[in-house]
N, C-alpha and C positions, 0 to 999 in steps of 0.2 A: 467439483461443484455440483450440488444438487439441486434440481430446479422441482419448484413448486407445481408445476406442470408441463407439458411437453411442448420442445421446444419446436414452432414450427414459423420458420421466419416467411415474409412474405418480400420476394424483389421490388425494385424500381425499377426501372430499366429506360433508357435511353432508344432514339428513336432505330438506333440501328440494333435493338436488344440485346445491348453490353448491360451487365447490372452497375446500376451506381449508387443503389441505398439499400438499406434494410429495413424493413419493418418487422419491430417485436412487441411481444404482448407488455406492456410497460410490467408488469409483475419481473419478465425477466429480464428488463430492461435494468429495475433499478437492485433486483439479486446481482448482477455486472457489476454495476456502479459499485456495492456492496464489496465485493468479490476484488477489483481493483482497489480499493482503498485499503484492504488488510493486507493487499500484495505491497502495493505502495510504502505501508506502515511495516513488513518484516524487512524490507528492502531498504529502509533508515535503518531500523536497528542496526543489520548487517553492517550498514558504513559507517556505523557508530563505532560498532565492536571494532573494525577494524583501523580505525582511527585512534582508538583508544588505550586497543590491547598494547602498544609498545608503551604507553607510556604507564602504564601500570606496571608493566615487566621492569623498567628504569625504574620502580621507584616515586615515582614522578605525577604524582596524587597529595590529597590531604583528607583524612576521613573526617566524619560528618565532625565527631567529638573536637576535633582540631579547629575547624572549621568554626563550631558553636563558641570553643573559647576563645578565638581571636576576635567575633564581632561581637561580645559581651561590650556593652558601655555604659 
């Protein structure tokens, strides 16, 4: 991940100075945000693929062509 600028977070901290928050500059805030969402979206894929890959190995599909002429009416 490459960030736009350098990351420098700033604590919250609790009265016994445990940290309980973070503060970022929202630029890296929302490159995160970014960042999780295409992890999120290879992460479908993958339980797609794997979902999917036996039933294509079975056979057990209809290509587009089949498809386009059985909902012809």
């Amino acid at each position: 991940m490459e960030f736009p600028i350098e990351v420098s977070p700033q604590y919250l901290t609790d009265t016994e100075g445990n940290r309980i928050a973070v503060v970022l500059d929202l630029q890296i805030y929302q490159s995160l945000l970014e960042e999780l969402d295409e992890l999120r979206c290879q992460q479908g894929y993958q339980q797609a693929l794997g979902e999917t890959d036996p039933e294509m190995e079975a056979g057990d599909y209809v290509t587009l062509e089949q498809y386009l002429s059985s909902n012809k009416g």
